[in-house]
TORTINU-405599 format. One record per residue: residue in one letter; z, x negated, y negated of N, C-alpha, C, O in turn. Coordinates in steps of 0.02 Angstrom, whole numbers, plus 50000, padded with zeros to 5 digits. Example, Ala and Ser with C-alpha at 12.3 -4.5 7.8 and 13.67 -1.06 7.14 Angstrom:
A503904934050284503904938550225503904934050165504234928850166S503544935850112503574931650053503944935549998504024933049943
END
This chain:
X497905439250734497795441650666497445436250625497515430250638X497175437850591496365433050560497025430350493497525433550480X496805423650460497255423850418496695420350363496115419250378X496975418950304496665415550253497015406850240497605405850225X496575402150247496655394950262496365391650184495805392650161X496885387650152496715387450097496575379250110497025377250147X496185374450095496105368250124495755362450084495305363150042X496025356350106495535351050080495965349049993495645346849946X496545350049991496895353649929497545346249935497685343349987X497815344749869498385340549859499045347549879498965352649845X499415347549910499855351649912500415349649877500585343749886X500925354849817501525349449812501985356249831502125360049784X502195357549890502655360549915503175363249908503355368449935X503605358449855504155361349860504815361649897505375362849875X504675360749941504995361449990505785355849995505885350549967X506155359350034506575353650031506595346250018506885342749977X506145345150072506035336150084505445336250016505315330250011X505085339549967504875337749887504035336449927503665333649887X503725337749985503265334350016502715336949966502745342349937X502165331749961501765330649932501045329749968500765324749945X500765332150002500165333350071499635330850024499415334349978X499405323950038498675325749994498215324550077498355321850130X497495328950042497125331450091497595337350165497675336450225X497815343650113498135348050152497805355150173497205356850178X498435359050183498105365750209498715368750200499275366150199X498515376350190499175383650164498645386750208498035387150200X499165389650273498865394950302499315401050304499915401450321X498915405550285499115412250258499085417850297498525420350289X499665423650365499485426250373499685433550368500145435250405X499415437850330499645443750317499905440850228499585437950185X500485442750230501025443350144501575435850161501975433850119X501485432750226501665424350226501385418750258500935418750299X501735413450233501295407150228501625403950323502205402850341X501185403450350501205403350416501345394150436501725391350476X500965392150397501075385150413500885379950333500595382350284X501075374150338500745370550279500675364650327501035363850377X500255361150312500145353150344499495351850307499185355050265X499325343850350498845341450338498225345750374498315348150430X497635346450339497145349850350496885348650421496475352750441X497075343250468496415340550520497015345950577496955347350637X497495347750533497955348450605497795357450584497845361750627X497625358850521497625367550521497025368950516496875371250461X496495368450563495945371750573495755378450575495995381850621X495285381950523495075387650521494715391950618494195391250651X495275395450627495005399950685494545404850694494665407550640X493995409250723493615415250729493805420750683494225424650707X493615421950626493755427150585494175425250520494365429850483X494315419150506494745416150460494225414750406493635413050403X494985417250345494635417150286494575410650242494965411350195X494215404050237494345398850193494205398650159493655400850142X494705395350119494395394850034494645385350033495175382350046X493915383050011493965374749990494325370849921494075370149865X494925368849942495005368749875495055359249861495495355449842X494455358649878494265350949847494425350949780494355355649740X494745342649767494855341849689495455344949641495615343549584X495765350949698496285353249681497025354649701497175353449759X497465356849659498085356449678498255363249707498045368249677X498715364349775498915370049764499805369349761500145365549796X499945372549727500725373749714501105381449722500835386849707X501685380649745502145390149735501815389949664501655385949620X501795398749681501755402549612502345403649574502835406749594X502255399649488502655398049460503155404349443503015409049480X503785405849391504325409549399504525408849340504725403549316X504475415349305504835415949233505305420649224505255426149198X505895417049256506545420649258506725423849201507245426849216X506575425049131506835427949076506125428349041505815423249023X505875435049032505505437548976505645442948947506225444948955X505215446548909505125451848862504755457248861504335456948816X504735463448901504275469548909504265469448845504745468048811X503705471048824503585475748738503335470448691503075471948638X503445462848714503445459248648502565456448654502425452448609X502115457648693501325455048681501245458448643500875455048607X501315463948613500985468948566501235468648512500885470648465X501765466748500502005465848418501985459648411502485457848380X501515453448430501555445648412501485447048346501205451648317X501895440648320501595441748252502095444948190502285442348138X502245451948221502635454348166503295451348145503575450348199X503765449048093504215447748080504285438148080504715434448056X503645436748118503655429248142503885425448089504195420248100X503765427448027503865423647969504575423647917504695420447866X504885427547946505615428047937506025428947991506285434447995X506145424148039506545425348079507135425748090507345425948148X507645425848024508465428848037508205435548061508475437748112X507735439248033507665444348028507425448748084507525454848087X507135445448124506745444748160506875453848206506435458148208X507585454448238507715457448282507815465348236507735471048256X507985463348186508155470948130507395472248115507375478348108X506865470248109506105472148087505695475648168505305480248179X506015470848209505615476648273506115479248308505865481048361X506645480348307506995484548333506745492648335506555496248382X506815493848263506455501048275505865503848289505745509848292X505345497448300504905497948315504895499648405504435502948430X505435496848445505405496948505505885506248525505805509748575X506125507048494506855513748481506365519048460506305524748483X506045516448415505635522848374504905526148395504835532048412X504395521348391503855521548394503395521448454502835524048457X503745517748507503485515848555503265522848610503705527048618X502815523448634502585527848676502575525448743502665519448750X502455530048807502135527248877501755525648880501695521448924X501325526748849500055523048837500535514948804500195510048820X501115513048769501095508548735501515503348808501375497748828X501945507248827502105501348861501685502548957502025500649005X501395503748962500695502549018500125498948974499725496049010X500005498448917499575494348890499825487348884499515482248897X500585487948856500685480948863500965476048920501215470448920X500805480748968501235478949036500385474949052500395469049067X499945477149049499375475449056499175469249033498865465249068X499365468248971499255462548942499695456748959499445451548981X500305457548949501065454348963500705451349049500625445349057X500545456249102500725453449156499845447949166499825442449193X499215451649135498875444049119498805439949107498535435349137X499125440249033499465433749022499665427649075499455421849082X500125431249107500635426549168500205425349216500125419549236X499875430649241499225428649298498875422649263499125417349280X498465422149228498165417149215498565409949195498225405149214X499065408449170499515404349182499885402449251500205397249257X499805407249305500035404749375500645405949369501035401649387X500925412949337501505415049332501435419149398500925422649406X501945418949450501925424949498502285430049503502065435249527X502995429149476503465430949461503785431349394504165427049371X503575437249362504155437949282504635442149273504595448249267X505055439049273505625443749230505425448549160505325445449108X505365454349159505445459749088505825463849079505925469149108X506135460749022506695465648981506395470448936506025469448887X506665476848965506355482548932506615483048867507165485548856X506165480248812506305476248741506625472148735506865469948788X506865468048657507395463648647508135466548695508365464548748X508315471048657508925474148647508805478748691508525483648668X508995478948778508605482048826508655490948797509115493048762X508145494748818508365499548801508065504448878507505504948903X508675507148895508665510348950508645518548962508705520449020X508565523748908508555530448901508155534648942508255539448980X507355529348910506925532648951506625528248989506285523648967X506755529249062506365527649110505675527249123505435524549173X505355530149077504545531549080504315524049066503855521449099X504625520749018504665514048992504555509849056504075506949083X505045510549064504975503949137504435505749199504215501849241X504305513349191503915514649271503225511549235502885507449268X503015513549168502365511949137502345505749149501765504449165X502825498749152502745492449135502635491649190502035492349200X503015490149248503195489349327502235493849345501815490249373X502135497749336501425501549348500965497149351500655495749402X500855493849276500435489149276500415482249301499865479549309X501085478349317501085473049354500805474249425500365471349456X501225479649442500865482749524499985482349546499685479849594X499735486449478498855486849492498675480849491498265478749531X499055475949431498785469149445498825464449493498405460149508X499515465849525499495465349600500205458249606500405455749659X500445456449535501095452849527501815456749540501945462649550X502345449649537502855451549555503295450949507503465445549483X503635459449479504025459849422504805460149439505145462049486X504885458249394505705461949420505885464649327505915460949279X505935469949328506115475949274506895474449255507295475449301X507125472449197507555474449181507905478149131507755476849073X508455483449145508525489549114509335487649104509645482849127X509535492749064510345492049067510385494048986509895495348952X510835494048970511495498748928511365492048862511535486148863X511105495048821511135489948732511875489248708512355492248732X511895485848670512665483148654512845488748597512465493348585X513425487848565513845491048522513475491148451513265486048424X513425497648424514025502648438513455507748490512875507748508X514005511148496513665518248555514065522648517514635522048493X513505529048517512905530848520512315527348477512445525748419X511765526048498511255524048468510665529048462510485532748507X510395528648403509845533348388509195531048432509095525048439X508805535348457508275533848479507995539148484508295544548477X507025538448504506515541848495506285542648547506365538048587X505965548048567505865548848662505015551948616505045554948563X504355550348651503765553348633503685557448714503955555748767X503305562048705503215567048762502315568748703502285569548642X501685568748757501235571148727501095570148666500745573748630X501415563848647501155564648559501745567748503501725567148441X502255571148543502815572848520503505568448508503805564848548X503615569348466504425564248457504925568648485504735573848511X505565567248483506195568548503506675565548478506965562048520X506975565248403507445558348401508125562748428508215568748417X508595557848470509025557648496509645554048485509555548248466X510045555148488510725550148488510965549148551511275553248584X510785542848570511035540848646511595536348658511725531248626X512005539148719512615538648727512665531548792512175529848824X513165529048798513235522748836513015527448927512675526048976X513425532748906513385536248984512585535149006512305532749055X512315539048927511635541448946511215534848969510795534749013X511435528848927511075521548961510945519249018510435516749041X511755520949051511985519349103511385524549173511195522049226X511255530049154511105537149191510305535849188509965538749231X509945531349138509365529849124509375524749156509185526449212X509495518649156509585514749192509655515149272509415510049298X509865518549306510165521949361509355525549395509125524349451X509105529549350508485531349347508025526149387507795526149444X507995522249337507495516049350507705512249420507265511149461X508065511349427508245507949492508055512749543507625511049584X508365519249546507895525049604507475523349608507385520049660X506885523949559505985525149551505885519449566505485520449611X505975510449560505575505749541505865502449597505395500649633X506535500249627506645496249631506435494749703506455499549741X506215488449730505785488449824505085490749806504635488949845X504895495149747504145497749752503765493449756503915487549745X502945496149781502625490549786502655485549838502735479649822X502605487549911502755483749947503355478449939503425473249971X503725480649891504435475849867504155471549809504475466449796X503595473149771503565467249744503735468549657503625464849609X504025474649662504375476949594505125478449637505295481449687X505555473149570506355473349579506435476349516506005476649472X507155479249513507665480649463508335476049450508775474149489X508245475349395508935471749395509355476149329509105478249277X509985476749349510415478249280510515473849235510605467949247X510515476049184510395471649109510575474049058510165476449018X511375473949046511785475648978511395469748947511095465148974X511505471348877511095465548815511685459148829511475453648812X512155459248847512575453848835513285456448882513575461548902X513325449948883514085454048934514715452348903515195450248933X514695453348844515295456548803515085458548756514885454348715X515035465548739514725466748680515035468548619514705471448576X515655467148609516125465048562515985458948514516285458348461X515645455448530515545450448489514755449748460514375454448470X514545444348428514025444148396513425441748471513455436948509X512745449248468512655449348520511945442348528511585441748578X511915438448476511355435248471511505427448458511115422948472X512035426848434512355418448424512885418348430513155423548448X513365411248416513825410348433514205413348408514105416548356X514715413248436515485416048403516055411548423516325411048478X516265406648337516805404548392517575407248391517755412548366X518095401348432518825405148448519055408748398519455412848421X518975409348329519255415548299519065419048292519395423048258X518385420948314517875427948317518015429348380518315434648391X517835425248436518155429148512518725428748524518805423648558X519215431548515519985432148544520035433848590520195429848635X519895441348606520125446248690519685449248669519445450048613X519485452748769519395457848771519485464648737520055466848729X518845468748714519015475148685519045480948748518775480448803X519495487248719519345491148790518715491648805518605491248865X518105492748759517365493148751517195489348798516755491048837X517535483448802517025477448846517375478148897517245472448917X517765480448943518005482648979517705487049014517425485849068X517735493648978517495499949014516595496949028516295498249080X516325493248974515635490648978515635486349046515155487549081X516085481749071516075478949112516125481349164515765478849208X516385484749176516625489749235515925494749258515695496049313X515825495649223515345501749243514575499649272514155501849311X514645494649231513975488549249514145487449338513825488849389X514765484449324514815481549398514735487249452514355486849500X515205493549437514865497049486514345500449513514285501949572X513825502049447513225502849455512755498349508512375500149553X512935492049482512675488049510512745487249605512285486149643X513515488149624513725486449690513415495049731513105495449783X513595500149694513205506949709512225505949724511765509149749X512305501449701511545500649710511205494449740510625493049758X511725491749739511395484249776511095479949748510725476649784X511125477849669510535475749627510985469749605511605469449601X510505465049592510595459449538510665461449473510495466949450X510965456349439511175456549362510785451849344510525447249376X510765453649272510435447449215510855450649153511065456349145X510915444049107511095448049037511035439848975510875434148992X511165441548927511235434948877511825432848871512245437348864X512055426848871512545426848841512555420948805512065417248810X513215418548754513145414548690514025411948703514415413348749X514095408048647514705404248647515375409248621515415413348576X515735407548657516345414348667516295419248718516785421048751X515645421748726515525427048797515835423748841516425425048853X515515419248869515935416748946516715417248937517055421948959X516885413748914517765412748910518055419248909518495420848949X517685425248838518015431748852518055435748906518555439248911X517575435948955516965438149011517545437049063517745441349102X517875428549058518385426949125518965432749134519155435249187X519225434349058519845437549062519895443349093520435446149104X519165446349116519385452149177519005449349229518405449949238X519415446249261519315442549353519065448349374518565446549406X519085454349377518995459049446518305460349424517895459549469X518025462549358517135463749330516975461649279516755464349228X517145454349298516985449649239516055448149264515875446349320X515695449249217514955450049235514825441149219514665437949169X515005439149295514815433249300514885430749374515285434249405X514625426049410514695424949473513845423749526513325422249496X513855424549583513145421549606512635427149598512025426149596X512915433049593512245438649575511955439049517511465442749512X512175435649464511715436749397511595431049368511895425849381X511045431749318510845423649279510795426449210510515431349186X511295419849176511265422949109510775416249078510745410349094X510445419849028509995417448968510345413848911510865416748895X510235409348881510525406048826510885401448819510755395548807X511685405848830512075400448824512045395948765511835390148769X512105396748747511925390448671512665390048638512975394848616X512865383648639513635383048599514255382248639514845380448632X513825384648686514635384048753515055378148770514965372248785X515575382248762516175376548746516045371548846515675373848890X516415365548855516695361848915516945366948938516615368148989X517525372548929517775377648975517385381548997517465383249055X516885384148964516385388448964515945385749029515885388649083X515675379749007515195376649066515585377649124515245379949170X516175376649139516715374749185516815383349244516765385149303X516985386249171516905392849205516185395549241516245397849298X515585395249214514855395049253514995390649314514765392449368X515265386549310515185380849379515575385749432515295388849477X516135385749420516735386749485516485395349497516635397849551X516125399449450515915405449470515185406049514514995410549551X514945401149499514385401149535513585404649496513055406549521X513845404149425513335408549373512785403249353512825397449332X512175408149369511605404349366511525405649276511765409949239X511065399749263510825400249201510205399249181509985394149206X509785402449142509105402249119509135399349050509615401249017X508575393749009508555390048972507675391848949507185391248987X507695394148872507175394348832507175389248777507535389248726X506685384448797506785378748719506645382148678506305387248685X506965379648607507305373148597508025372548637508275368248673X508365382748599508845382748639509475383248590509925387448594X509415378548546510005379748501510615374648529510965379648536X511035369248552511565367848570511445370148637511875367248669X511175373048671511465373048743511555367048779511115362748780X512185366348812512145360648839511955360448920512225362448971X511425357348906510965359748977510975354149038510885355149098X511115348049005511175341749040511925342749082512045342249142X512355344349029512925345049040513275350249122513695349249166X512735356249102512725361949147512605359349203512995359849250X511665354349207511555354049275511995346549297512055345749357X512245342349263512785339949269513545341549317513795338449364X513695346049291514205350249339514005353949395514485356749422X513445355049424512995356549465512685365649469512545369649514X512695365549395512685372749376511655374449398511245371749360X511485376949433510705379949412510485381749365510655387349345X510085378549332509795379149276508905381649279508595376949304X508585385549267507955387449273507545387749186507845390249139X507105385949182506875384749121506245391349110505695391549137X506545396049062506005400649050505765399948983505985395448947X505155405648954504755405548912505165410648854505075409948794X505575415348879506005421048827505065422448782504915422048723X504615424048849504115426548798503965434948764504405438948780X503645436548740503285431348710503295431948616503035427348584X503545436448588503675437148531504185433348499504615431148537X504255431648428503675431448382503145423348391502545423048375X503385419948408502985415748443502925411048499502785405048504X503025414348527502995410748616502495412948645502105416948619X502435410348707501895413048783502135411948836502635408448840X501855414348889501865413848962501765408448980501745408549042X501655402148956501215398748984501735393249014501845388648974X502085392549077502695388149087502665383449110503075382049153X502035377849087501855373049078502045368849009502335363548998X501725373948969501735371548919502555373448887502695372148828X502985376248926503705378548883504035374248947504645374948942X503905370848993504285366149033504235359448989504755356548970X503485356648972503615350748932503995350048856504245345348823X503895357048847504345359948758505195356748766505575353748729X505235359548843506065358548859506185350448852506625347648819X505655347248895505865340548915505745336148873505825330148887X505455339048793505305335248745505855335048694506115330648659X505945341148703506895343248678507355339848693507655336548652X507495340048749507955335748774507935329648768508425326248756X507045326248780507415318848750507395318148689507665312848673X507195321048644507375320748565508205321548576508555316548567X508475327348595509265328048586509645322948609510225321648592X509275319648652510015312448697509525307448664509095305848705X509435304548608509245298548558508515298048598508575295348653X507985299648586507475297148623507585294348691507275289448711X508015297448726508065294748794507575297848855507735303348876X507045294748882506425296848892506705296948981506345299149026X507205294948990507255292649071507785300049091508065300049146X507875304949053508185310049083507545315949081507065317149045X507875319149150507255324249181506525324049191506095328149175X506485318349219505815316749274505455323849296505735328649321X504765323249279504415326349298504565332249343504525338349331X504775328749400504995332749489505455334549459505545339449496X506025335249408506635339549411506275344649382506345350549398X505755342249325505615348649284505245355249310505345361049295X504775352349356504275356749394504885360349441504975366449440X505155357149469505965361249517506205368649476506255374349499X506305366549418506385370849369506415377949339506805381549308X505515378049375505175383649344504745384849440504225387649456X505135382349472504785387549536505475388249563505855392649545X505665382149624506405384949666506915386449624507235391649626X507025380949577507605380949541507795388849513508305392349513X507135389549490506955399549468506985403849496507075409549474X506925402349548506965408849620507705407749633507975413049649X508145401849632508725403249650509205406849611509735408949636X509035407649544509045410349477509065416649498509595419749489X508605419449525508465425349536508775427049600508715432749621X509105422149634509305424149710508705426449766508835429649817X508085424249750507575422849808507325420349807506715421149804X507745413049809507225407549848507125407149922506705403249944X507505411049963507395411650030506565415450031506255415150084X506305418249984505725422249989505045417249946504475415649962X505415416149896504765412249859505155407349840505695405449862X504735405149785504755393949736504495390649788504415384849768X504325391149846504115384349880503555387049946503475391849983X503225380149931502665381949999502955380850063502845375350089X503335385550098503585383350176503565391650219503565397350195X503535388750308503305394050327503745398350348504225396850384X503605404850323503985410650323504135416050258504145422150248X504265409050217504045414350145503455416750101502955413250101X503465420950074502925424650047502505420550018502695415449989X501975422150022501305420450012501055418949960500445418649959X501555416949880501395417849818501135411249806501495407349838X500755408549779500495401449762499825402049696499485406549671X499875395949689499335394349617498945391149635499165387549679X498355390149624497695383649643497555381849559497285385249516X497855374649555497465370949488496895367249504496995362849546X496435367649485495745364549457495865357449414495845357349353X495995351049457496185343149438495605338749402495645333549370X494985343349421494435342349398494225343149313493725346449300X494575340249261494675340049209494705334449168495175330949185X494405332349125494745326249078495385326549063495645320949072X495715329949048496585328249045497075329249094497675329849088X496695329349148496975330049241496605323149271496595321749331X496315319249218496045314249271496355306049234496445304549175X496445302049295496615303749368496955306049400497555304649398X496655311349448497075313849483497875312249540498155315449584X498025303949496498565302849539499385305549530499405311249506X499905303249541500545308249506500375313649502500375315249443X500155319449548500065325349521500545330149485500405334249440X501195328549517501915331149481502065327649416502555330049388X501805323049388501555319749327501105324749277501325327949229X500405324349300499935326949275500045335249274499665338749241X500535337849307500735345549298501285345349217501255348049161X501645341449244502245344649176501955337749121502355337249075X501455333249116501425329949057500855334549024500855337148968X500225335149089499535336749016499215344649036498805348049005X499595345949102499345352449126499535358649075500095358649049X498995364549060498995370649019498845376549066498625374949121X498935384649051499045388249116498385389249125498205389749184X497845389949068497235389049069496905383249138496415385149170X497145378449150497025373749227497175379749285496895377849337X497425384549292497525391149368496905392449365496595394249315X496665391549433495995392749441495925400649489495535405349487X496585398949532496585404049578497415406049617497755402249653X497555412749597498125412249605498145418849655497775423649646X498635418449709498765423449781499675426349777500155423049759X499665431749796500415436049788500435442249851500195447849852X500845438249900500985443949952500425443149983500275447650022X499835436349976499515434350038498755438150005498305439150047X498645439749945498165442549908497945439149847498315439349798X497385436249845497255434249780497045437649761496645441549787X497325437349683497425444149638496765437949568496355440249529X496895431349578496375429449517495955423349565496195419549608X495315423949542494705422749598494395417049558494165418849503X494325410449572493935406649530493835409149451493335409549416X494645411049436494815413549350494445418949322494295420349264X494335421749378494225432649383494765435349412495035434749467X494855438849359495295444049382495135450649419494695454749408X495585450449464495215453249546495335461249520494895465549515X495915461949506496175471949532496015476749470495935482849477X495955472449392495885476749358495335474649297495055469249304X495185478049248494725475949215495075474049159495465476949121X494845468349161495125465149108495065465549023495505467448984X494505463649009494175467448939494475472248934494905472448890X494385477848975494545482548933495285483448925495405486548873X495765481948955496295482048964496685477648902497225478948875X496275472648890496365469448808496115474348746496315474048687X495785477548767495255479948707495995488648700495965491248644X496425491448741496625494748740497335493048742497785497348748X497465484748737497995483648704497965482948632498435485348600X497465479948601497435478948545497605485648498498065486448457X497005490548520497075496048491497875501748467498095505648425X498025498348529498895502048523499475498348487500045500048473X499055491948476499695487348450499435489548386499875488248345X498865492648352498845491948273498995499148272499435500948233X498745502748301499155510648310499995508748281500135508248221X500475507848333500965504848304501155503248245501625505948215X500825499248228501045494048179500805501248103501105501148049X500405504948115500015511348057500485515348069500815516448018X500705518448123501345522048117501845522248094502125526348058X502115514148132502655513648098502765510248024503325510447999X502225507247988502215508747917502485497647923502935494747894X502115495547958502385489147961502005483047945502175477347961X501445484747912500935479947890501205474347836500995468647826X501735477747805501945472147762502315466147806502455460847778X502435467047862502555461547900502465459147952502865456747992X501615460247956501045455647960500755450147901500285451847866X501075443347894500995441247827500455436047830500065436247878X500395431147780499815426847742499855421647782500285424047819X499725415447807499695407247838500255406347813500755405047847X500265406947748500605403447705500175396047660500405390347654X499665398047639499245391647617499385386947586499625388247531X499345380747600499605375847534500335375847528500665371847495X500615382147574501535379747546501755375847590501675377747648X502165367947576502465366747640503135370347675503315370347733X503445373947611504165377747625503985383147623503765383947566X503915389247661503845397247631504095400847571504695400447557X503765403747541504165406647493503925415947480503405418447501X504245417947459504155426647450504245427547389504705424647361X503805432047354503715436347298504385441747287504565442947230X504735444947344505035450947339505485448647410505295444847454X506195452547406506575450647460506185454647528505655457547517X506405454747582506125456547630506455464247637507045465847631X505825469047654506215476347671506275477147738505845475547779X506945480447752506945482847822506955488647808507055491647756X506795490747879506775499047929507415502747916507975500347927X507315507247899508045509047925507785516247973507425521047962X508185513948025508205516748096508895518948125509035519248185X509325520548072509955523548090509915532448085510405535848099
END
């Protein structure tokens, strides 16, 4: 079988032993990576496909264990008041949103990540997942597919109270609805049938309640006299999750904040915690809290700044920690370069300017294996070794702020941007070609996101928060208090 020989390339592997190949070779055959070594030993055979990659790096294709379906298209809105943040597009995601809206922004969302040397993203179907209609997730998962990346969709049951109002469009038609936890659960359930393995496997499902106690405050902390016990709510919520989940065979993801964990322990039998799911946040968590992630085996995902999470602490106790983007609204990106050095700039601001915690190599660990173990497949991807899938990035070192090309695990997490992916391969296919995008058209695919995001924004009557720079002010200030939606 003819394979594709990628060569002449700094390799940084990944791999257990951290190997670092300069003047290497990734030989590729079929949807895995057949061998890695030094180039003189992997010679191109009769019918083999090479690609030269003098001057450059190749690395696994990077891993953004926690993002946001829905949020490329509303950048922007609400950015400028952010208590507010989640009450201003909420109903924008419940209400307004169509199937043309989320295949447009699945389009955009998953370019984004391609061109950054994202291979793998996590999307939560909205902030506040919303799982009713399934059309949502097949539209998103659709478009990562044509582009030829690897999604993993996540769906699941919004927090309290239940029933929640929502809007179903059919043809241009509305439907508002009052949806029930069952019905979340039954939507959800949906999505996992249709999506999950599709794509030659390269669209997953994961279940994704908004939080795994949804008794408490579902966005910050809560402390010991706001979390006491378990409600029956978070109970029957817990329960139903878990069996969904074991009925189906799926991974978990969900958020959680200070008080969740500790409440979360008090039902041992579907306490939504343990080696199948990775929770997001964390911010505030008590020593017991960390303690409990450790001895359960609960992975955790980290978006700078972060808020209090204690992250040192976590990978301290030998908890997995993976560093995502939580992109991309109201102002973030894909780009997990530039949100790996955000972290490590954080952190040493938080421990007194202490510049000697999280070296380079832990950080890059981070956002490929460290991420896949996050996700429970690193046996498949995060690292260049032979047998697993074929996903990898080619950076272009050939740059003024890549030169010299020495420390390359240096020059990645100090000056590297996702804009440096020159050429990136998934399942043994390069999907972006000397920074062309191979499967779909691109232009237009921008030009028909745009259009839907201001559609949106005219519908739903939301221009007033699209606001000014703010010129000349150093503190913001407002004329009139801020209006919300009301979407009850």
């Amino acid at each position: 079988m003819s394979a594709t020989i990628l060569t002449n390339a700094t390799i940084i592997t990944m791999d257990p032993a951290r190997r670092i190949i300069e003047g290497g070779a990734v030989r590729v055959v079929g949807d895995r990576i057949a061998a890695v070594g030094p180039a003189d030993t992997l010679r191109p055979e009769p019918g083999d496909k090479v690609i030269d990659c003098t001057g450059r790096l190749v690395i696994p294709g990077l891993i953004d264990a926690h993002g946001h379906a829905g949020h490329c298209l509303i950048r922007g809105i609400g950015a400028d008041t952010s208590p507010l943040w989640m009450k201003i597009v909420t109903p924008l995601y419940w209400h307004f949103t169509t199937p043309e809206f989320w295949a447009a922004e699945g389009m955009v969302s998953g370019l984004e990540r391609l061109r950054a040397g994202v291979t793998t993203g996590v999307s939560i179907i909205t902030s506040m997942p919303r799982s009713d209609d399934p059309r949502m997730a097949v539209a998103h998962a659709g478009a990562y597919d044509r582009i030829g990346l690897r999604e993993i969709i996540c769906t699941g049951p919004a927090g309290l109270p239940w029933p929640r109002p929502a809007t179903q469009w059919t043809d241009g038609v509305p439907t508002r609805r009052s949806i029930s936890f069952a019905e979340m659960m039954e939507g959800a359930e949906a999505a996992i049938q249709t999506l999950d393995g599709s794509a030659d496997g390269r669209i997953k499902v994961y279940l994704t309640p908004f939080t795994i106690v949804p008794s408490i405050d579902p966005s910050n902390i809560s402390t010991p006299d706001q979390a006491v016990s378990l409600t029956a709510d978070d109970r029957m919520h817990a329960r139903a999750v878990r069996e969904l989940a074991r009925k189906h065979g799926v991974r978990l993801h969900s958020d959680a904040f200070a008080g969740h964990i500790r409440l979360a322990a008090q039902d041992r039998e579907n306490a939504l915690l343990g080696p199948d799911i990775h929770l997001q946040h964390c911010w505030g968590i008590s020593p017991l809290e960390v303690e409990i992630l450790a001895e359960s085996g609960t992975a955790v995902t980290h978006a700078p700044p972060g808020r209090s999470t204690p992250v040192i602490e976590m990978m301290g106790r030998g908890i997995n920690v993976a560093v995502t983007t939580d992109g991309t609204a109201p102002n973030r990106f894909f780009d997990l370069f530039q949100t790996a050095r955000l972290f490590q700039s954080v952190q040493h601001v938080l421990r007194g300017h202490d510049r000697y915690y999280l070296p380079p190599g832990k950080v890059l660990e981070m956002i490929t294996i460290d991420a896949a173990r996050a996700l429970g497949l690193d046996h498949e991807i995060g690292s260049l070794e032979p047998g697993k899938k074929a996903d990898l990035a080619v950076i272009d070192m050939r740059a003024p702020h890549l030169t010299p090309d020495w420390q390359p695990v240096h020059r990645l997490i100090n000056q590297a941007v996702g804009s440096d992916v020159e050429t990136v391969m998934v399942d043994g296919k390069v999907i972006l070609d000397q920074r062309r995008v191979v499967n779909v058209d691109e232009p237009a695919a921008l030009a028909e996101g745009n259009r839907l995001a201001r559609e949106l924004v005219a519908s739903a009557g939301m221009e007033a928060h699209l606001r000014d720079p703010g010129w000349g002010q150093l503190y913001r200030s407002f004329d009139a208090p801020v209006s919300l939606p009301d979407w009850d």
